[in-house]
C-alpha positions in Angstrom: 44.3 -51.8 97.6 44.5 -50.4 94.0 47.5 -48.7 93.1 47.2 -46.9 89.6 49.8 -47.0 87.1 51.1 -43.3 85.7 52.9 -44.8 82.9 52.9 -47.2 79.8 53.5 -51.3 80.4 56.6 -52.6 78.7 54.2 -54.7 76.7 51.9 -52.0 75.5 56.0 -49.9 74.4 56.9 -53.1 72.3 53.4 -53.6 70.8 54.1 -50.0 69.3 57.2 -50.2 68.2 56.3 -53.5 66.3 53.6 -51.7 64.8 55.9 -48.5 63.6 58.2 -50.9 62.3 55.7 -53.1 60.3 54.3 -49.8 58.7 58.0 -48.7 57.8 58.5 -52.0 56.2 55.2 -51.9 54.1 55.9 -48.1 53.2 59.6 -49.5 52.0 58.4 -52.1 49.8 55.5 -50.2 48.4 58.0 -47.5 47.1 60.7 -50.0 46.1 63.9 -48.6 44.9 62.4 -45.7 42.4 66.2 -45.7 40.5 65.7 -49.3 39.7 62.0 -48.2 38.5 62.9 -45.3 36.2 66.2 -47.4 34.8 64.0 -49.8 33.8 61.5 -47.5 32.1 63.9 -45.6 30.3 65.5 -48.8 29.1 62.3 -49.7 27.6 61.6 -46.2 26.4 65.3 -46.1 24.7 64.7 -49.8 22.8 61.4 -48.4 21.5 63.6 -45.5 20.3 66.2 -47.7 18.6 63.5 -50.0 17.0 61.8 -46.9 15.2 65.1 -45.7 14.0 65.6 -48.6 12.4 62.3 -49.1 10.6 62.4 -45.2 9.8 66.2 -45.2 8.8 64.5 -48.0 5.9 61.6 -46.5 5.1 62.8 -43.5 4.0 65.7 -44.1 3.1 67.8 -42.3 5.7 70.4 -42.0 8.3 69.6 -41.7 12.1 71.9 -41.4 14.4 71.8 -41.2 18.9 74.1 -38.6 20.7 74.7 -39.7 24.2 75.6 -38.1 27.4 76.1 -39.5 30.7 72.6 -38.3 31.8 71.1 -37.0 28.4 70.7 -38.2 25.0 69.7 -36.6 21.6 67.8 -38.0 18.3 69.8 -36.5 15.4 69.4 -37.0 11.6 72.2 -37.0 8.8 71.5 -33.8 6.5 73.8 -32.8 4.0 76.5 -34.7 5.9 76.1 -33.1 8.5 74.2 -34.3 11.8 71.8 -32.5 12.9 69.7 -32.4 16.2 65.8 -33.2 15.3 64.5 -33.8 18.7 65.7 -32.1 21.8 67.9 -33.4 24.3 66.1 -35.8 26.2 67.6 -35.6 30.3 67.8 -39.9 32.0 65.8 -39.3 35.4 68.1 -38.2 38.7 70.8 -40.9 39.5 70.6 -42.9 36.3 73.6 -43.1 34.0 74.3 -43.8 30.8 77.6 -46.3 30.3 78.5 -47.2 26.5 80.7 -49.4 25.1 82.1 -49.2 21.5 84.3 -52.7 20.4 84.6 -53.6 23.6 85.8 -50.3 25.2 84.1 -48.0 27.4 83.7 -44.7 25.5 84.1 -41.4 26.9 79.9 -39.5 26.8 81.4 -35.8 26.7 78.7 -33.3 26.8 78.3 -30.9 23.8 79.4 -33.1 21.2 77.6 -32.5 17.8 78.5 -36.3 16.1 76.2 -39.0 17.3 78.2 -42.3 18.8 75.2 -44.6 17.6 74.1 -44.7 13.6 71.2 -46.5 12.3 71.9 -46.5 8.6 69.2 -46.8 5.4 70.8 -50.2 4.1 69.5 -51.8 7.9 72.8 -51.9 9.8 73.3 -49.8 12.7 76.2 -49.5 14.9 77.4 -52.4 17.0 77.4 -51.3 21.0 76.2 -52.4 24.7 74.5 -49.5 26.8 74.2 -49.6 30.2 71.4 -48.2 32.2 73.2 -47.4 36.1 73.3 -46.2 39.5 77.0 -46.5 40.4 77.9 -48.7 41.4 74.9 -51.0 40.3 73.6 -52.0 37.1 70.2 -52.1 36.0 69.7 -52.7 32.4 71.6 -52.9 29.5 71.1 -52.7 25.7 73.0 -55.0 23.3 73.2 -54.7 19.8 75.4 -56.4 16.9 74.6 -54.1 14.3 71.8 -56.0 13.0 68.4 -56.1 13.5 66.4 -54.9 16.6 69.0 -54.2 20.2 68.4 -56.8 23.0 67.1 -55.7 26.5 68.6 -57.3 29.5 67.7 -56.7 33.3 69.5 -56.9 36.1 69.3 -57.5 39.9 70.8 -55.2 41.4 74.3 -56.2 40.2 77.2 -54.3 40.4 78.8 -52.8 37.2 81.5 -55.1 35.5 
């Protein structure tokens, strides 16, 4: 006598369930962590930026200068002696912040200052700093410079900040 079964076998439930959960996992690692992604990128975007103030600040003889926010940052230009903005403000992607440090101390990024807290001068010094790419509470790149030549990019993995 055949008796027929109305239901699903426990076998055939956890065949599913390892199935759902292999295709979560694959989904997860495809994506990654996009604020670790766009920290990196903007990182690389900024050093680009700093490297051709630098050579411009030279060329023509010049002074350049970076206002920063926590999540913005602005190219400005020294005119009269007076800086003024020549680029718009330029917003960091959605849960990236900007962290600087000035001699050692963590500066304060107010929004709607009108000085720039980075210089890049005509005679090829610019100013000494370390900026920080995060995601409070982790860290994700960082920026160093000693006030001469080209800034120095550093990653991180997933530390925290400190």
């Amino acid at each position: 006598m055949r008796y027929s079964s109305l239901g699903f076998t426990l076998i055939e439930l956890m065949v599913v369930m390892v199935l759902i959960g292999v295709l979560a996992s694959m989904v997860h690692i495809s994506l990654g962590d996009n604020r670790a992604r766009e920290a990196r990128q903007e990182a690389n975007v900024m050093l680009a930026l700093m490297q051709g103030l630098r050579e411009k600040a030279v060329l023509e003889g010049q002074e350049y200068g970076l206002r920063l926010e926590p999540e913005a940052y602005q190219l400005m230009q020294l005119q009269d002696d007076i800086w003024q903005a020549i680029e718009p403000t330029v917003k960091m992607p959605s849960g990236v912040v900007l962290t600087l440090i000035l001699e050692g101390r963590s500066q304060n990024l107010a929004v709607g200052e009108r000085t720039p807290q980075l210089w890049w001068l005509s005679s090829d010094e610019n100013t000494p700093f370390a900026l920080h790419f995060d995601s409070p509470p982790l860290r994700w790149q960082s920026l160093y410079s000693d006030g001469l030549g080209n800034p120095l990019l550093e990653a991180f993995e997933a530390t925290n900040e400190g």
